[in-house]
C-alpha positions, 0 to 999 in steps of 0.5 A, a space after each residue: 712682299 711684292 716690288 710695288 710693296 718694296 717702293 710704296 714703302 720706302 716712300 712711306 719711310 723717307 717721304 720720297 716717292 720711287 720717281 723722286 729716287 730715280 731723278 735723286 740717283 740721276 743727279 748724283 751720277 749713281 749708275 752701278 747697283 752696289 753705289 746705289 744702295 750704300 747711298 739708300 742705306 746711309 742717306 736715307 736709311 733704309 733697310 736692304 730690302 728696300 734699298 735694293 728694290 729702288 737700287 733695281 729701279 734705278 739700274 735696270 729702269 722702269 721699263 724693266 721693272 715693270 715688265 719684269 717684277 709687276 706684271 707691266 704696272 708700276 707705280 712711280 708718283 708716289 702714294 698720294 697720286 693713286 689716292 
């Protein structure tokens, strides 16, 4: 599954697009990967997978992602903005 895959689905399961995450983790001070996920887990119930992928995201930052995991497309506004 490819990282965009990871993020496009756990929007899908929780209605919170990847950009939604990243202002959601901002808030609540969440820096370090492992805090980053249990919070996905428990909170918004996903799975590791997924929950890691966003983790990755939010620690490393899009730029990163992108550069690293997508080949420099990375979609953050949700599904509905690429309809």
């Amino acid at each position: 599954m490819s990282f965009q895959a990871y993020l496009d689905n756990a929007e899908q399961q929780t209605g919170i697009t990847p950009r939604a995450f990243l202002a959601l983790a901002a808030e609540k001070n969440l820096t370090k990967h492992g805090e980053v996920v249990t919070w996905l887990k428990t909170e918004h119930g996903l799975g590791h997978g997924h929950a890691t992928a966003i983790a990755r995201l939010v620690t490393k930052g899009p730029d990163f992602v992108a550069e690293h995991h997508t080949g420099g497309v990375l979609h953050l506004d949700g599904l509905a903005a690429r309809s």
